[in-house]
C-alpha positions as CSV (number, residue, x, y, z in Angstrom):
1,X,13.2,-41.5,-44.4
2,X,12.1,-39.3,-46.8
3,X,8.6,-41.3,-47.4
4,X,8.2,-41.0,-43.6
5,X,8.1,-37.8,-43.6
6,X,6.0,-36.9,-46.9
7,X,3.5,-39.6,-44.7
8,X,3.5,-36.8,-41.3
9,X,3.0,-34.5,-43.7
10,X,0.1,-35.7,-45.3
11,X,-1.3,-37.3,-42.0
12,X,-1.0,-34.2,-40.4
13,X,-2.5,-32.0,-43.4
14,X,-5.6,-34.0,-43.7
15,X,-6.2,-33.8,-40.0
16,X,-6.3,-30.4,-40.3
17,X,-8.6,-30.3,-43.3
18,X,-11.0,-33.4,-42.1
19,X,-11.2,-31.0,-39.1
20,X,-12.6,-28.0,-41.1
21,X,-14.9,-30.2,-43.5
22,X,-16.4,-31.6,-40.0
23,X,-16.6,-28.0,-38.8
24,X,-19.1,-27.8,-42.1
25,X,-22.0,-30.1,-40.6
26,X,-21.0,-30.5,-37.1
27,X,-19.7,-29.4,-34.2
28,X,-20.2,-30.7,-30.4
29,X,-21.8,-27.7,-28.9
30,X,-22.3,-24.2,-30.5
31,X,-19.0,-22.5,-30.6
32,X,-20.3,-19.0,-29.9
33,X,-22.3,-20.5,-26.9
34,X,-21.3,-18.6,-23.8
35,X,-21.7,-20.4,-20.9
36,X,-19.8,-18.0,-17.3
37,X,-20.5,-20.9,-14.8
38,X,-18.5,-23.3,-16.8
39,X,-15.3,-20.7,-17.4
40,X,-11.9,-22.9,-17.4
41,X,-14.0,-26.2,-17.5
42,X,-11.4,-29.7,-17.4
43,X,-10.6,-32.1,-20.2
44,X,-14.0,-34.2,-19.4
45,X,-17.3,-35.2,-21.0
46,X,-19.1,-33.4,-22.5
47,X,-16.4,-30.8,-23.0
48,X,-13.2,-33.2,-24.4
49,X,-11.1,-30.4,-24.5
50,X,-12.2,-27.9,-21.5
51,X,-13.8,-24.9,-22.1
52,X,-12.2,-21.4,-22.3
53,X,-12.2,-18.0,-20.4
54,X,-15.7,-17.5,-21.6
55,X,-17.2,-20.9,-20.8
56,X,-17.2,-21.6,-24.6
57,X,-16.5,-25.3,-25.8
58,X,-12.7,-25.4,-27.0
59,X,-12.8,-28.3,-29.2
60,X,-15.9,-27.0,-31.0
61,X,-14.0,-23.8,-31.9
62,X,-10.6,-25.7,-32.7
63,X,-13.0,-27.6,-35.3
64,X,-14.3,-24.1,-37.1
65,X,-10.7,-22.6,-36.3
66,X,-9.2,-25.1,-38.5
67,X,-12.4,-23.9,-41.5
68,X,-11.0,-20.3,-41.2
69,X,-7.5,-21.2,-41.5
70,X,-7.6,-23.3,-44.3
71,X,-9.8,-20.5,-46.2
72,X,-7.4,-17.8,-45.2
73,X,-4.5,-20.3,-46.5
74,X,-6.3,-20.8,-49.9
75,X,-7.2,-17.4,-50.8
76,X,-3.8,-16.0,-49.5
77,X,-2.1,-18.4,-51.6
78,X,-4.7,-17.8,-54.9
79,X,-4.2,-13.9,-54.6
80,X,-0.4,-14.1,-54.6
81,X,-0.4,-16.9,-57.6
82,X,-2.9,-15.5,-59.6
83,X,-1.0,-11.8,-59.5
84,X,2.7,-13.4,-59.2
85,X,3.0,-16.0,-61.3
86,X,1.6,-13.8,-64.6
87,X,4.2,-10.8,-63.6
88,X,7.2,-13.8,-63.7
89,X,6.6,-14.7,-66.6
90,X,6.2,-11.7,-68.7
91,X,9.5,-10.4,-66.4
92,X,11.3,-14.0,-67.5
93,X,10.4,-13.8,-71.1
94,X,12.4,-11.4,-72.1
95,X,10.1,-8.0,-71.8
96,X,13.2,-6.0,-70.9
97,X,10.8,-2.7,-69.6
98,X,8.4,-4.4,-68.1
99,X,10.7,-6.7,-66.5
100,X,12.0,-4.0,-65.0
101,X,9.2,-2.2,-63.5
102,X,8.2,-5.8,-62.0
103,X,11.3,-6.4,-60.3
104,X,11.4,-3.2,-58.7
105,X,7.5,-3.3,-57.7
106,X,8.8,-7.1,-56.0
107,X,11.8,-6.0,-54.3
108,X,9.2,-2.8,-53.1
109,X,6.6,-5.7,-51.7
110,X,9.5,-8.1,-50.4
111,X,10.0,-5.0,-48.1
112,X,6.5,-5.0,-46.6
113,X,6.1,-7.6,-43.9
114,X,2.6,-8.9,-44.1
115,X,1.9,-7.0,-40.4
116,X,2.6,-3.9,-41.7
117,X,0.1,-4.2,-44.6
118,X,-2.6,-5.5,-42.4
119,X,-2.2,-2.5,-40.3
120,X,-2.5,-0.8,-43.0
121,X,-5.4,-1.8,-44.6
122,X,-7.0,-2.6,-40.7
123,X,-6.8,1.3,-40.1
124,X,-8.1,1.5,-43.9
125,X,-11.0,-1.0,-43.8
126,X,-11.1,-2.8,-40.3
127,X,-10.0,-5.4,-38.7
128,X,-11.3,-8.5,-40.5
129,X,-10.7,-12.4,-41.8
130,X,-10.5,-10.8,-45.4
131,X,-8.6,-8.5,-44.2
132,X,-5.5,-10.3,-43.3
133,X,-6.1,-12.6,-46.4
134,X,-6.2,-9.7,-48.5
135,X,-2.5,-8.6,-47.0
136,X,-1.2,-11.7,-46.3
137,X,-1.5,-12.6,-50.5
138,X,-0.1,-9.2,-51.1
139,X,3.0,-9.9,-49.3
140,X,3.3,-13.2,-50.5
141,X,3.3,-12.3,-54.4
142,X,6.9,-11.5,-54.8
143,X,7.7,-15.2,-53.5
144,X,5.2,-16.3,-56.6
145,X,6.9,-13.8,-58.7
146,X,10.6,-14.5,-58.6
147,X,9.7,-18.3,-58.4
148,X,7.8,-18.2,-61.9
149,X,10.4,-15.9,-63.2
150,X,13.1,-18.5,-62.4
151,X,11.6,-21.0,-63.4
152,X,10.6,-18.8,-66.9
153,X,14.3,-17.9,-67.6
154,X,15.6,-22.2,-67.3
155,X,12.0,-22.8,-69.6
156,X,13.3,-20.0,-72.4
157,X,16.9,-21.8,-72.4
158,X,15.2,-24.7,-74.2
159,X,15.7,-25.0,-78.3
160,X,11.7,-25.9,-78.5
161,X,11.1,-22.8,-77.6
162,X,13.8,-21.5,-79.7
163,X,12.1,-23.6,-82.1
164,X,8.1,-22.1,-82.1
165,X,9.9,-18.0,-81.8
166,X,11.4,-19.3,-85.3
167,X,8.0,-20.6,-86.4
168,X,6.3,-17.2,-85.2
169,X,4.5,-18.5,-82.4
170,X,3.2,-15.5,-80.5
171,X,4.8,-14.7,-76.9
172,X,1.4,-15.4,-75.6
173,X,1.3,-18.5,-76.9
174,X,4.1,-19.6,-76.0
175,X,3.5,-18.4,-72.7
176,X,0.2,-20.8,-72.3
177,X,1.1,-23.7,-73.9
178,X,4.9,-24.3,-73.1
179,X,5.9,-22.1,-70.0
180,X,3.3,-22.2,-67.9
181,X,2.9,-26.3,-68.1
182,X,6.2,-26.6,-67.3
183,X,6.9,-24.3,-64.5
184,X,3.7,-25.5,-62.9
185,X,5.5,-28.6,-60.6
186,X,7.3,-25.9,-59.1
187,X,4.3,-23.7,-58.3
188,X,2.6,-26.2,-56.4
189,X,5.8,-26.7,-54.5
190,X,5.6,-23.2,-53.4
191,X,2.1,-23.0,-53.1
192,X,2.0,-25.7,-50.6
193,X,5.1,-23.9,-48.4
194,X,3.3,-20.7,-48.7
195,X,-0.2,-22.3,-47.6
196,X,2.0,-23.2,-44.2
197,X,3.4,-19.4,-43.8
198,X,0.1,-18.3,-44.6
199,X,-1.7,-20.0,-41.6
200,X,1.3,-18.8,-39.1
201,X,0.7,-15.5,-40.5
202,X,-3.0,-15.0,-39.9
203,X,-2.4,-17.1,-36.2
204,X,0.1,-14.0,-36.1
205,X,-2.1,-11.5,-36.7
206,X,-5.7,-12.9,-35.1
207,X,-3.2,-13.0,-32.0
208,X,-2.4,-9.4,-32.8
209,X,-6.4,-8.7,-33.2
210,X,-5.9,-7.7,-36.7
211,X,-7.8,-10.3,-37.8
212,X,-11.2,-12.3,-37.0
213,X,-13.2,-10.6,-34.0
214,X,-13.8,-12.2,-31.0
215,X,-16.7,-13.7,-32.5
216,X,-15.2,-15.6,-34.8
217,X,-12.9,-18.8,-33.6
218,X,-9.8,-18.5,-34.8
219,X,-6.6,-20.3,-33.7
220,X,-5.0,-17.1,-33.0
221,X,-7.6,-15.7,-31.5
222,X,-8.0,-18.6,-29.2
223,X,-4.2,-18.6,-28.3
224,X,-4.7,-14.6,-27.9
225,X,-7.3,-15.2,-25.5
226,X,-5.6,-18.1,-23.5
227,X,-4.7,-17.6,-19.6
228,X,-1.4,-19.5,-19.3
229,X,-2.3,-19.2,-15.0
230,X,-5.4,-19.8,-14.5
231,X,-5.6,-23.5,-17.1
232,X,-2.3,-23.1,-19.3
233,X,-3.9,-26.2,-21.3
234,X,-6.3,-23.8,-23.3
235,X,-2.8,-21.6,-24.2
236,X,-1.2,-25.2,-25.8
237,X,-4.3,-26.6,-27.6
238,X,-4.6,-24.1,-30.3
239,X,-0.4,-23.9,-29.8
240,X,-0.3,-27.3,-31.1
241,X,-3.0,-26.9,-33.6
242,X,-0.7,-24.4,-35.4
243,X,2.1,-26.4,-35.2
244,X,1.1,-29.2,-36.4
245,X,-0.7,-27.4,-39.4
246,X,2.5,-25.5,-40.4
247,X,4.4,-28.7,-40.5
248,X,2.1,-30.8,-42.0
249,X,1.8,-28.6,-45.2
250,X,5.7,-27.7,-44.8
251,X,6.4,-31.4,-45.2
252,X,3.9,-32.1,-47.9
253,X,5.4,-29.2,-49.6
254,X,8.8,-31.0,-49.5
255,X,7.8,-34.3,-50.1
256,X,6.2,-32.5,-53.4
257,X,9.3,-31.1,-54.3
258,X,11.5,-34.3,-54.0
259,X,8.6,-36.2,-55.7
260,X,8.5,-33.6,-58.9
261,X,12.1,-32.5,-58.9
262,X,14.2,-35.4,-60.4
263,X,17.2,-34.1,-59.0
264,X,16.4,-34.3,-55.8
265,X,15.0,-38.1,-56.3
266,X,17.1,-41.0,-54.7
267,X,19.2,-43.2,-56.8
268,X,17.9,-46.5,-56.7
C-alpha cells in the first residue's frame, strides 16, 4: 500500500513538473493571445481544453501555470530553509540567549498567516509573483525552524558529539559536519510537504489577486477568473490542477519520510 502511494505521488509530481519544463519550449497557442469571438470555446481541436472568459487557450496557460507554481514552490521553500533551518540549529545547540530570542521571533511568525503578510507587503510593494513567494517563505520559516531544532536537540543527545565538544571541536564545526548531515533526511521531508502548502498558498492568494496579474497565467488566477455558469469546466480544470499538485508532492513527501525514517519502515 504504502509503495502505491509513494508511486501517485511521484506520478502525479512529475506531471506537474514535465508540465512546466514543456511550458519552457512549447505551448499550443500563445497563452496571452486574446481571441473575444472564441470566449468559452468547447473541449475540441485545436483548443483540447476550451478556451476561457477571454478567448485565451486554457491548456496553454495550465502548461505556464504549472512553471509559475513550481518556481513559487521552490523559492518559497529555499527562503524558509535557508533562514529556518540555521536559527534551529543555533536554538538546538544549546545557545541558551539566542535560543531564546529565536523561539519567541518563531512563535511571533507562527502567528502571521501567510495572507496577512502578502497584504502586507502587496500594500508595501504590489501585488506580484515575488511577492507572495517572498511571504509565503516568511511564514513558512518557523515550520523549518522548530523542525531543525528538533531534530538538533535528538543529534546533541549522541556521545560522538559528546565526544568532539571533549576534543574541542568548535560549535561551528560541529554544526557543519555532524548536525547538519544528520538532520538533513528530515529536511527534505519537510521541504517536500511545504512545496505542497506552498502551491495551495499562492493558488490562495492569485485567487485573492494578491499575486500574479492578469497577465500572468496562474492556476489561481485562472480558477479566480472561472464562470462556474456560463462553462463550469474552466472553474474545474485549474481545480484539479491544484489538487492533484498538492497531493502529488504531499505523498512524495510521505513516501520520503517512511523511506528515510526507519521507524516508520515495515517489518519484513
Amino acid at each position: 500500500m504504502k509503495r502505491c502511494t509513494v508511486l501517485v505521488g511521484i506520478v502525479c509530481s512529475s506531471l506537474v513538473v514535465l508540465a512546466g519544463f514543456v511550458s519552457l519550449v512549447w505551448t499550443p497557442f500563445d497563452p496571452g493571445r486574446v481571441d473575444s469571438t472564441n470566449r468559452y470555446g468547447p473541449l475540441a481541436w485545436p483548443h483540447i481544453l476550451g478556451t476561457d472568459s477571454s478567448g485565451m487557450d486554457t491548456f496553454s496557460r495550465l502548461l505556464v501555470g504549472a512553471q509559475t507554481t513550481l518556481l513559487v514552490g521552490v523559492f518559497a521553500v529555499a527562503i524558509a530553509a535557508v533562514i529556518g533551518v540555521p536559527l534551529g540549529i543555533v536554538s538546538g545547540m544549546g545557545h541558551k540567549v539566542a535560543g531564546e530570542i529565536i523561539a519567541r521571533g518563531s512563535d511571533i511568525l507562527f502567528a502571521l498567516p501567510a495572507l496577512l503578510l502578502a497584504i502586507l507587503l502587496a500594500a508595501a510593494r504590489g501585488a506580484s509573483v515575488g511577492t507572495a513567494t517572498v511571504a509565503i517563505g516568511i511564514s513558512t520559516i518557523p515550520v523549518f525552524q522548530r523542525m531543525a531544532r528538533a531534530a538538533t536537540l535528538t543529534v546533541m543527545s549522541q556521545d560522538y558529539i559528546l565526544a568532539a565538544e571533549v576534543c574541542g571541536t568548535p560549535r561551528a564545526v560541529i554544526a557543519v559536519r555532524h548536525v547538519l548531515p544528520n538532520i538533513s533526511p528530515l529536511l527534505g521531508v519537510q521541504a517536500a510537504a511545504s512545496f505542497s502548502m506552498a502551491i495551495l498558498a499562492e493558488a490562495g492568494l492569485s485567487y485573492l489577486g494578491l499575486s500574479a496579474p492578469r497577465t500572468t497565467p496562474t492556476w489561481g488566477r485562472m480558477l479566480r477568473d472561472a464562470n462556474l455558469f456560463a462553462s463550469p469546466v474552466q472553474a474545474f480544470i485549474p481545480g484539479i490542477a491544484i489538487a492533484v499538485a498538492v497531493l502529488g508532492f504531499n505523498l512524495l513527501g510521505d513516501g520520503l519520510r517512511d523511506y528515510l525514517d526507519p521507524r516508520l519502515k515495515e517489518v519484513r
